[in-house]
C-alpha positions as CSV (number, residue, x, y, z in Angstrom):
1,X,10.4,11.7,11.5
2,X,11.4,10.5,8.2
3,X,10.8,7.0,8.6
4,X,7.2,7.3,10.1
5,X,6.8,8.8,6.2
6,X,8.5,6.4,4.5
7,X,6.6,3.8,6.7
8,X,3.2,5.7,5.6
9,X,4.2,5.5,2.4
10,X,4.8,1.7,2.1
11,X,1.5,0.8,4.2
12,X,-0.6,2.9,1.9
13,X,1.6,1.0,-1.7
14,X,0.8,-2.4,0.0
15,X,-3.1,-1.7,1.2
16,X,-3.0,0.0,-3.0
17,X,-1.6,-3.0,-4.6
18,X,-3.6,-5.9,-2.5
19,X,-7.0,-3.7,-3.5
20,X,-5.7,-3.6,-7.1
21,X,-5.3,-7.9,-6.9
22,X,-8.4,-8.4,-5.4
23,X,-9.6,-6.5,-8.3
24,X,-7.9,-8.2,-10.9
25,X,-9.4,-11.9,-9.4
26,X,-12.5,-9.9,-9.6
């Protein structure tokens, strides 16, 4: 199904962008 992609796709941005703040603090 599309959505399960789009889904995917918008877990994996999230998990991405709260590694790339943690980081940043870092």
């Amino acid at each position: 199904r599309i959505e399960n992609t789009t889904n995917r796709q918008v877990t994996f941005c999230k998990r991405r962008n709260g590694l790339l703040k943690k980081a940043y603090e870092l």
